[in-house]
N, C-alpha and C positions, 0 to 999 in steps of 0.2 A: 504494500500500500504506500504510492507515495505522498508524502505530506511535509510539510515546512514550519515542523513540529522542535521546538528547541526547550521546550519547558519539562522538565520533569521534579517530581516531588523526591526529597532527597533526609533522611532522617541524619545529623550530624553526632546525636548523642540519644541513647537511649536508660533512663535509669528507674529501676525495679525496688520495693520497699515492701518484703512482705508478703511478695507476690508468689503462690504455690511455693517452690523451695529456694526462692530467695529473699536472703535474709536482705542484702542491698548488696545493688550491683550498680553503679554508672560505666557503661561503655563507648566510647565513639566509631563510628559506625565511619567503611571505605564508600565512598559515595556511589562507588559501583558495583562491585562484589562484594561478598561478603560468606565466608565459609567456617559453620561451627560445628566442630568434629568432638565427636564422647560416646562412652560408651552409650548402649541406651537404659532410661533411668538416670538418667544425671542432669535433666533441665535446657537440651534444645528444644523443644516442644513451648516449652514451658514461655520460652524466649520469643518465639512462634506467636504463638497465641498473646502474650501481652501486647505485640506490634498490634495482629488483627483487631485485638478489644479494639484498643485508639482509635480504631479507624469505626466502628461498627456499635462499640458499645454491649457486643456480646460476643462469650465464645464457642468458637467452632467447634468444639467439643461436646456442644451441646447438654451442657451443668450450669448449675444455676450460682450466681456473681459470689456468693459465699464461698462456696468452693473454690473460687481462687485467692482466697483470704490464707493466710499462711496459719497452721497451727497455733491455737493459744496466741492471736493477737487481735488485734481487733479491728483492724483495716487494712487492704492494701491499695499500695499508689502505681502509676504506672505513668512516666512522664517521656515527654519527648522534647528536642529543639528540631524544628523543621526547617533547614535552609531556604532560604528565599533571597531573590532576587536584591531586595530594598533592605530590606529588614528580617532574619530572621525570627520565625515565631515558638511558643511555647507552647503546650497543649499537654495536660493532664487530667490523670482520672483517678481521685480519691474512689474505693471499694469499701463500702461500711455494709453492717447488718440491716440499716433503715435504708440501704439505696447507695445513690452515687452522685459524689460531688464532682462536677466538670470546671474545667477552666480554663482558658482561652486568652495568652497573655498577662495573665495573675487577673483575668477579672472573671467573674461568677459568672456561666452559662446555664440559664435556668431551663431551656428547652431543647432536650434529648436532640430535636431535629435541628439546632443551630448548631451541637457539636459534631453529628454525622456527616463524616464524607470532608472532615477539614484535612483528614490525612486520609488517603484511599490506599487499599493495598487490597492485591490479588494474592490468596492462598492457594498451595496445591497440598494435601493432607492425607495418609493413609487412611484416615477416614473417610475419604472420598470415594474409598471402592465399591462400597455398597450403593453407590450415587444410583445406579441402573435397575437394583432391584426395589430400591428402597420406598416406601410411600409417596404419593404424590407432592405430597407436602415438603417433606423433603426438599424437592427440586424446585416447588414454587417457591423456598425459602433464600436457596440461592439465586435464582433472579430477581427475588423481591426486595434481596439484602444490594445488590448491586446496583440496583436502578434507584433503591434510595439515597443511594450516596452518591449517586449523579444530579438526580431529582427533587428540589424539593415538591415542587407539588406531587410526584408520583408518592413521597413518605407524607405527605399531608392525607392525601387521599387513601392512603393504605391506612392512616389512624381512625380516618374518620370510619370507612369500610368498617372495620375489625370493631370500633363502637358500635355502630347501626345495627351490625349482625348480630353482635351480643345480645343487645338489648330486645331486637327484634327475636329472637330464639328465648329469650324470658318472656317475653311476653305471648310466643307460643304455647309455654307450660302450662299459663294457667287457667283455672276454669274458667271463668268468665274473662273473654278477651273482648279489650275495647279497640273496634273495629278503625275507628277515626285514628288513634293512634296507632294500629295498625297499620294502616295507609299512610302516614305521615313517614313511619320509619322505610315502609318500603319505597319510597320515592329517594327517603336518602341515599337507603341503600343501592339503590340503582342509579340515581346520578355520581354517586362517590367510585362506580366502577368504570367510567367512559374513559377517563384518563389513562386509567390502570391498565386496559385492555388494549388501548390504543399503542401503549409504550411498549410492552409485551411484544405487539405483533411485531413492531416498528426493531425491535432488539433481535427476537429471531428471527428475522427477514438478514439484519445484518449479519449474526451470527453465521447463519448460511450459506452466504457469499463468500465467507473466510475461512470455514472451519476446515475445511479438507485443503485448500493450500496450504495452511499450517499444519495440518497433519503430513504431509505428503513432505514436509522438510524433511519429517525426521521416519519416516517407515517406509519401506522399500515396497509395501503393497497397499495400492487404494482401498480405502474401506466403502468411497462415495455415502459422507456421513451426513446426515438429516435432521433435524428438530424439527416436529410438528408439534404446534401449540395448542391444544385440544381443551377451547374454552366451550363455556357455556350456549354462545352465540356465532358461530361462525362466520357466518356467510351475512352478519346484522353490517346496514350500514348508518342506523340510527337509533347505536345502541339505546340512547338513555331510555327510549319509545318503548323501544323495546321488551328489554327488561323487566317494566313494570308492568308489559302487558303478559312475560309471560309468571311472571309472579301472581298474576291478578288468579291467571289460569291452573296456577298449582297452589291456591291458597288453602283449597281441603285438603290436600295432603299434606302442608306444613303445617295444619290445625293437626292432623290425626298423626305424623311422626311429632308434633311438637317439637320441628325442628325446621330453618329452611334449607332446601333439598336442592336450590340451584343458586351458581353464582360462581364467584371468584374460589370461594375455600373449595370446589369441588376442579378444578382447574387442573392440566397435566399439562407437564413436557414431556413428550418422550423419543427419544433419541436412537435413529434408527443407520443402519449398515447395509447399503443395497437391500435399502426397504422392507427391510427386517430388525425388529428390537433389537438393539446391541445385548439386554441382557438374556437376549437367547440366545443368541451364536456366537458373540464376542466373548476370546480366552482373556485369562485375568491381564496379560500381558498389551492385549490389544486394549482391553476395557480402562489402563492404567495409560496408554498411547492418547484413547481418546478424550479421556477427564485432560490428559494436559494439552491437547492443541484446543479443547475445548475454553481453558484457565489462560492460555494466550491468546485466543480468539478476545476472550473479554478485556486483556490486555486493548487489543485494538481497536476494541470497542469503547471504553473510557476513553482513548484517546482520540477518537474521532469526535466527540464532544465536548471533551470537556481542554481539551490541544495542551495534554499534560499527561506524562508518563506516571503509572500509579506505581507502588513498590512491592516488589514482586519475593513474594513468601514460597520457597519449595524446602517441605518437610520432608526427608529420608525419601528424596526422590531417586534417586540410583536403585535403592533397591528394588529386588525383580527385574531391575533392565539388563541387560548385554551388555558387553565393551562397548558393540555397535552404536545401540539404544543412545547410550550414556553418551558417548562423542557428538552423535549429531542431535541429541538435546542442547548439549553445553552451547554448540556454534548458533542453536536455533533461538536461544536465548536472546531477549531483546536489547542489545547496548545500551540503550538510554533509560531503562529503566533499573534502578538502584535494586537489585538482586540479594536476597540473602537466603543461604543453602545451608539445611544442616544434615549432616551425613555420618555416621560409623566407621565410614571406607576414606580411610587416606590417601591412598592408593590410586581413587579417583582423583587426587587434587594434581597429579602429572598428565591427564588429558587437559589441563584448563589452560590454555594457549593465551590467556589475560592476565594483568596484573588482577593480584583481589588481597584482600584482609582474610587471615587466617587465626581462628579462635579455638582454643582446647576447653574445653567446658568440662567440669571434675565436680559432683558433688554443690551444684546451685551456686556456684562461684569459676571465673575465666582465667585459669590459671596460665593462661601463656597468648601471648596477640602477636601477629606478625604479618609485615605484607612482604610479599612477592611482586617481583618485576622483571616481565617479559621483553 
């Protein structure tokens, strides 16, 4: 893709208080590589996932914000300095038992959606392998976490949605339902999805265009790989109309499930290999090929909007690859976007053909930092 693109988001200093097994760590980070080698069990993960919070606000791990509170203390912090052009900025995230304190420059960010997306970054995660079998939901979480942090109105609209439905699915429970309010919620809830749906299509439309020449850098056989977006309305081209006409038509049934039965939360991606489910025929090897041209695709995707490289997280990505795999990942890797890799395999760090920052991780402290140059 070409583009005359020179911005990229760049973390200078990353420092940890608390956070799962670290007791306090400040690190300064190579603005382009970045390689944290340990055994496993020793906190590159850990490292991982604090970067993701910053950007997202949860983790990819899917546990709840307590659980990254370090034993026996009572909060943990998670801060960054982010290079910038003018002025560099600051951005942290106090972790308490009652919530979370944000802040932005040392001042108070009281709403979740002004801190999301001030730092963006692309994860690639062994937990991402079940991405193909896993619940829909699942997979609407990772487009919905991505488009937030591009979008505000798409995270406006995704609060309001996730309200309406609520509310609207209590208010199916109960015996006596008041109809007027009824109607009221379901028009919210239908016009809070026109945005949602539109950006959706508009992402895997792009998605599609990209996914398979970025796969095809690094695998020596075409998969010809697909996203169909499998909403509620397809073929609508006046969603908002829509919607509530056809909520109007399934109001018995969401009286008798006492639940609503069409909409966004019922939504799928699913992701296919010469027109076939990838998690039917696709081996873990390929399945593990296509999460990451998949995870650089979105790569190209943030940067076609928002004209700013995001910072690119790959957890124990070597494993299960080839020599092969592993070399034309590394060269397929995007130079502008500030890279941090954490691995087991040292061994891989003699394919890396770049200068990069080299970190020994021991037990939730960095005992040794080094860079290399090519």
């Amino acid at each position: 893709m070409e583009m005359n693109i020179s911005l990229a988001m760049k973390i200078k200093t990353i420092e940890l208080n608390s956070f799962r097994n670290y007791d306090h760590i400040q690190c300064e980070l190579d603005p382009q590589l970045n390689v944290f080698i340990g055994a496993n069990g020793q906190g590159k993960t850990n490292l991982l996932e604090s970067l993701a919070f910053l950007s997202s606000l949860r983790s990819f791990r899917q546990v709840s914000d307590s659980d990254l509170i370090q034993f026996d203390k009572d909060y943990a912090r998670v801060s960054c300095i982010l290079e910038d052009d003018i002025i560099d900025k600051k951005l942290s995230v106090m972790i308490h038992p009652s919530g979370k304190t944000l802040r932005y420059q040392n001042q108070l960010i009281r709403k979740t959606s002004e801190f999301i997306g001030l730092i963006n970054t692309v994860i690639f995660s062994p937990i991402d392998m079940s991405f193909f079998e896993d619940a829909p939901r699942v997979r609407r979480k990772v487009f919905d976490l991505e488009a937030g942090k591009l979008s505000r109105l798409y995270l406006s609209q995704m609060l309001i949605f996730n309200k309406s439905l609520k509310q609207r699915n209590a208010l199916l429970k109960e015996k006596n339902i008041d109809r007027t309010l009824l109607d009221i919620l379901t028009k919210q809830l239908a016009k809070s999805q026109v945005e949602i749906i539109l950006y959706r299509r508009q992402m895997v439309e792009f998605i599609n265009s990209k996914i398979n020449e970025i796969y095809e850098r690094f695998s020596k056989v075409p998969l010809h790989i697909s996203i169909t977006y499998e909403e509620t309305l397809p073929d609508s081209t006046n969603l908002e109309n829509d919607l509530i006409h056809l909520y109007q038509k399934s109001i018995d049934k969401d009286i008798f499930h006492k639940t609503t039965q069409k909409g966004l939360q019922r939504d799928d991606f699913v992701f296919k290999a010469n027109d076939i489910e990838i998690s039917k025929i696709a081996s873990q090897g390929q399945k593990r090929l296509v999460l990451l041209a998949f995870k650089l695709t979105l790569v190209e995707y943030i940067v076609s909007l928002s004209k700013s490289y995001p910072i690119l997280l790959l957890d124990d990505v070597f494993s299960e690859l080839d020599e092969y795999h592993q070399k034309t990942l590394l060269k397929t890797l995007p130079k502008e976007s500030q890279t941090i890799i954490t691995t087991t395999q040292s061994k891989v760090l003699k394919e890396i053909k770049q200068p990069m920052t080299v970190f020994t991780i021991t037990d939730g402290q960095i005992t040794s930092r080094r860079t290399t140059h090519e």
